[in-house]
KEKE-3310 file (N, C-alpha, C; in steps of 0.2 Angstrom, whole numbers, plus 5000, padded with zeros to 4 digits):
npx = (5027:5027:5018:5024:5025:5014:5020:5015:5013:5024:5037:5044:5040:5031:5038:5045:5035:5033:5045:5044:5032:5040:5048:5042:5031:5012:5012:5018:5017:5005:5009:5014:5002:4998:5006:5004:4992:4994:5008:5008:5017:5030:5029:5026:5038:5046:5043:5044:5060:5068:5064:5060:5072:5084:5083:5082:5093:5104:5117:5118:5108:5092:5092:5105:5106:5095:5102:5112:5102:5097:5108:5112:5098:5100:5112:5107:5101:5089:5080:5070:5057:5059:5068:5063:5052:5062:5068:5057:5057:5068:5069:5059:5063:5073:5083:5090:5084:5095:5105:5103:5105:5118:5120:5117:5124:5136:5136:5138:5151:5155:5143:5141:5139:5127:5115:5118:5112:5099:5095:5093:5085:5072:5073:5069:5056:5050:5052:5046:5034:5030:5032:5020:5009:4997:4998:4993:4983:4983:4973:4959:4957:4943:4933)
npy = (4803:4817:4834:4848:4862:4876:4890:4902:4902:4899:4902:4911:4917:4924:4932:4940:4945:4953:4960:4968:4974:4985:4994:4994:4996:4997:5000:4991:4979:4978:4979:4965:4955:4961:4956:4943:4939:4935:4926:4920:4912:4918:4929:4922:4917:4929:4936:4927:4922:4934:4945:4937:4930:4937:4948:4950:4946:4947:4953:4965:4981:4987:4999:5000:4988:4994:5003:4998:4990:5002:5004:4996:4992:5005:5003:4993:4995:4993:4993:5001:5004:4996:5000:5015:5011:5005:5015:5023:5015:5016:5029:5026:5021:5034:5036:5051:5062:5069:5059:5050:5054:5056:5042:5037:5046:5042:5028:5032:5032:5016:5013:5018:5036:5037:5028:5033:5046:5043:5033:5045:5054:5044:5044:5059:5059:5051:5059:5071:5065:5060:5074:5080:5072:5074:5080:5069:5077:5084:5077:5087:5095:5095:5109)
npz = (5180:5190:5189:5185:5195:5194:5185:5192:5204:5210:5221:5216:5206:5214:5220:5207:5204:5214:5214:5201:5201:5209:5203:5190:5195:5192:5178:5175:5177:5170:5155:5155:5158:5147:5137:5139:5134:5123:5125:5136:5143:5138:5145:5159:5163:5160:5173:5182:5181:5176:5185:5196:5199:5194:5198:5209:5218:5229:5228:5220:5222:5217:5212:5205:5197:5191:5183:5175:5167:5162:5154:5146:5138:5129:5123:5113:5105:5096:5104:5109:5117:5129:5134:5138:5147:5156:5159:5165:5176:5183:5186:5196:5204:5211:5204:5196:5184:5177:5180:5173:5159:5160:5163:5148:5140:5142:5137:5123:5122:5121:5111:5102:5094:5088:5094:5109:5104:5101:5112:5121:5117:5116:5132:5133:5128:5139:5151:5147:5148:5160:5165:5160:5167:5178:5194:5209:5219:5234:5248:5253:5268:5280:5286)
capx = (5031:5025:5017:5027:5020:5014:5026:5011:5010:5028:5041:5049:5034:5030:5047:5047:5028:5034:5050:5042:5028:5044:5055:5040:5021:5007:5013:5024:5014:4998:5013:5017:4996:4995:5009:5001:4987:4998:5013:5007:5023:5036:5026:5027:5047:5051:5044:5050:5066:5072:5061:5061:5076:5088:5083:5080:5100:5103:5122:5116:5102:5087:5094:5111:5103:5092:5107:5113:5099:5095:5113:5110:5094:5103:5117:5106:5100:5082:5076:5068:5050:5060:5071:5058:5050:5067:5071:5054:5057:5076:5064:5053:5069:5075:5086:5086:5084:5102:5110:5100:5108:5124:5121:5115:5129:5143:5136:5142:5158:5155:5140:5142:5134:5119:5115:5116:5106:5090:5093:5092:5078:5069:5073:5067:5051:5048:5054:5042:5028:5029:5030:5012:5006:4993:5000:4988:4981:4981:4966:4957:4955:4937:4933)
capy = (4809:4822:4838:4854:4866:4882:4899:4907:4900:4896:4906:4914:4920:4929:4937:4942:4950:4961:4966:4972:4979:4988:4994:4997:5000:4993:5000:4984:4972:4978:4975:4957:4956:4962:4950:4937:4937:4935:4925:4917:4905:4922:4933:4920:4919:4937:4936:4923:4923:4941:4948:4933:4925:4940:4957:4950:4943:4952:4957:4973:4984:4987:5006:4997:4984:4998:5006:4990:4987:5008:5008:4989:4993:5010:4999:4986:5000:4992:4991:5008:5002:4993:5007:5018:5008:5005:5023:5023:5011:5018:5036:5025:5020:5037:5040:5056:5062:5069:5053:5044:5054:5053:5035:5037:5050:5037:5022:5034:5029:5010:5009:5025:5040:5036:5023:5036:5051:5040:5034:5051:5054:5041:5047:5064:5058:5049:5064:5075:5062:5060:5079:5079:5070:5079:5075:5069:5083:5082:5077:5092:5095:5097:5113)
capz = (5181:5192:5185:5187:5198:5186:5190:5192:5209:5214:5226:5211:5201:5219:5221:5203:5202:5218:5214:5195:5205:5215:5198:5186:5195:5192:5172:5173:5177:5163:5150:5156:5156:5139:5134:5143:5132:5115:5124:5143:5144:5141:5151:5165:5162:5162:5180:5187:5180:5175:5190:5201:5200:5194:5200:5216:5220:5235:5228:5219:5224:5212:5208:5204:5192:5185:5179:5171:5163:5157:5148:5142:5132:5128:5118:5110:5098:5094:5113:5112:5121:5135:5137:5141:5152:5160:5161:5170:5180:5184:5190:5200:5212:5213:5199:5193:5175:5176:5181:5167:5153:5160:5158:5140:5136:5143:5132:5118:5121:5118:5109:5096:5095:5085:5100:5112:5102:5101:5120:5124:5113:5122:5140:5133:5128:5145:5154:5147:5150:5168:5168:5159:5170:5182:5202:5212:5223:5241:5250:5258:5275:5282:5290)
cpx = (5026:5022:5021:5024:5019:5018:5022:5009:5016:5032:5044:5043:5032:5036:5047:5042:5029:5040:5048:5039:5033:5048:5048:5030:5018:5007:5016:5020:5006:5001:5012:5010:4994:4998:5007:4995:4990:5002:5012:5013:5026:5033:5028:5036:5049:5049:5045:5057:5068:5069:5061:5066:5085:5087:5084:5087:5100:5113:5123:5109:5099:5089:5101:5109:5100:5096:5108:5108:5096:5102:5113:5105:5097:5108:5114:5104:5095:5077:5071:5062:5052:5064:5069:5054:5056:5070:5064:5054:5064:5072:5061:5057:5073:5081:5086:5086:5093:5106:5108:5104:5113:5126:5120:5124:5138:5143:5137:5148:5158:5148:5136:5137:5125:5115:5113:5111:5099:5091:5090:5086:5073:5069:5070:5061:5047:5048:5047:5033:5024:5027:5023:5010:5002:4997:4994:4987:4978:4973:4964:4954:4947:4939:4931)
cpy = (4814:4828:4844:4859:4872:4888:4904:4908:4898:4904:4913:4920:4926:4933:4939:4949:4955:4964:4970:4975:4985:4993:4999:4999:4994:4994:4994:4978:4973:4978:4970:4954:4956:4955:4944:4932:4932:4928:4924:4915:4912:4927:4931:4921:4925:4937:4935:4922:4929:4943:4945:4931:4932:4946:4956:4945:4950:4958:4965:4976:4986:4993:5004:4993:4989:5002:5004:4991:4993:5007:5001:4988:4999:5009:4992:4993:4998:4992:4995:5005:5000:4997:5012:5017:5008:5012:5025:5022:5015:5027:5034:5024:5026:5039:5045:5057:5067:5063:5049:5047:5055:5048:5035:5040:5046:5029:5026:5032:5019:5008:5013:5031:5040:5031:5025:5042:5049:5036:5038:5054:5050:5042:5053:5064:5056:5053:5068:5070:5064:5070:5081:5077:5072:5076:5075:5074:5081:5085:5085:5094:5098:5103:5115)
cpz = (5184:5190:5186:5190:5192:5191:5192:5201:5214:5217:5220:5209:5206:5219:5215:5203:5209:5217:5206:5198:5209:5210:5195:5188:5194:5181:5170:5172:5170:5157:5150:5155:5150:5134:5134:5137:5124:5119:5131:5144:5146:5145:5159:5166:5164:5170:5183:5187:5181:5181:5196:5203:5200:5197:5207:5219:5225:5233:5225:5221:5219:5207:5205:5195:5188:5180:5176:5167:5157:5152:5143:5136:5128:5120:5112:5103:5094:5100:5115:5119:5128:5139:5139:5146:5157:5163:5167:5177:5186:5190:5196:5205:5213:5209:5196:5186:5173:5173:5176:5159:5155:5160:5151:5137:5138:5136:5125:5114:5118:5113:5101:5098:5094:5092:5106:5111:5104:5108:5123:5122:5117:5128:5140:5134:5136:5149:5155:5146:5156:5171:5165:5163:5177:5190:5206:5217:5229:5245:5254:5264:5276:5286:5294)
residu = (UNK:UNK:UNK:UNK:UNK:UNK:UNK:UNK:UNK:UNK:UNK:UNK:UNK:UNK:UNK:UNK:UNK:UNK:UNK:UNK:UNK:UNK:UNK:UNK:UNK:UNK:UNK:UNK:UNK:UNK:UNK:UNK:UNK:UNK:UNK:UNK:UNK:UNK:UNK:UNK:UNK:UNK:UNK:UNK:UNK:UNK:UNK:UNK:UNK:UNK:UNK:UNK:UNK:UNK:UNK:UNK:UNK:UNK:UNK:UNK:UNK:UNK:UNK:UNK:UNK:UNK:UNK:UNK:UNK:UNK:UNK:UNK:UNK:UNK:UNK:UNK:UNK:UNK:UNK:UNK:UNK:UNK:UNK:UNK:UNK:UNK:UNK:UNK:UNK:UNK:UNK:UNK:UNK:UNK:UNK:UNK:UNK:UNK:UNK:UNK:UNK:UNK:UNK:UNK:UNK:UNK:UNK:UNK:UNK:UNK:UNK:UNK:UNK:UNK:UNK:UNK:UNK:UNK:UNK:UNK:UNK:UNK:UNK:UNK:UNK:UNK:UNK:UNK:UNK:UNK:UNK:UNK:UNK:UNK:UNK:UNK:UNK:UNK:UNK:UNK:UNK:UNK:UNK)
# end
C-alpha cells in the first residue's frame, strides 16, 4: 500500500497556510507552530482542513466566515483564547470593532447573557491591545 502524501506538502495544506496567513497574520501561523511542537498531526489538520479545505469554499467570503466563526466561539462559552484570536482575525479583514459587538450582543439572544458579557470582555481586551500597539512609522524621506 502506497504511503500517504504528508499535508504538509499537499494542495490543501497550501490553501489552508495562506488563507490562515490571510484571516490571522503571521500570529496565526506561530500558534499552529507552537501547537505543532505539543500536537504536529492537529496543527496539520486545523490547516488543511479548517483553513484548507473550509475557509477556502468559494460560497462565503473570508469576512462572512469570520463572522460565523466570531459568534461561534462567542456561544461555546469556553473558547475565549480562539475568540480573540478570531476577533483578531475578523479586524484583520476589515471588520470593525462596532460590528464585532453587535455580533457579540446579538449571541445574547441565543446563547445567554453571561455568554455574551465575557465575549465582549474578550473583544474589549483585544481591542485595547491592538490600540497599544506602537504603528509602524513611515519611512523618512531623504533630504
Amino acid at each position: 500500500m502506497a504511503k500517504a502524501a504528508k499535508p504538509k506538502t499537499g494542495a490543501r495544506y497550501k490553501t489552508g497556510l495562506s488563507t490562515l496567513r490571510r484571516i490571522h497574520g503571521d500570529a496565526g501561523v506561530e500558534v499552529l507552530e507552537k501547537l505543532a511542537r505539543t500536537a504536529p498531526k492537529l496543527s496539520e489538520f486545523v490547516i488543511a482542513f479548517a483553513f484548507g479545505e473550509i475557509y477556502a469554499r468559494p460560497q462565503l467570503s473570508l469576512r462572512d466566515r469570520q463572522i460565523a466563526t466570531v459568534a461561534s466561539c462567542a456561544t461555546l462559552g469556553h473558547a475565549l483564547p480562539q475568540l480573540k484570536s478570531h476577533i483578531n482575525g475578523a479586524l484583520n479583514l476589515g471588520i470593525t470593532e462596532d460590528e464585532i459587538v453587535e455580533i457579540l450582543m446579538q449571541m445574547a439572544v441565543y446563547a445567554g447573557f453571561p455568554a455574551a458579557l465575557n465575549a465582549v470582555g474578550a473583544a474589549a481586551e483585544v481591542f485595547a491591545a491592538r490600540r497599544a500597539k506602537p504603528k509602524p512609522r513611515a519611512a523618512r524621506r531623504g533630504r
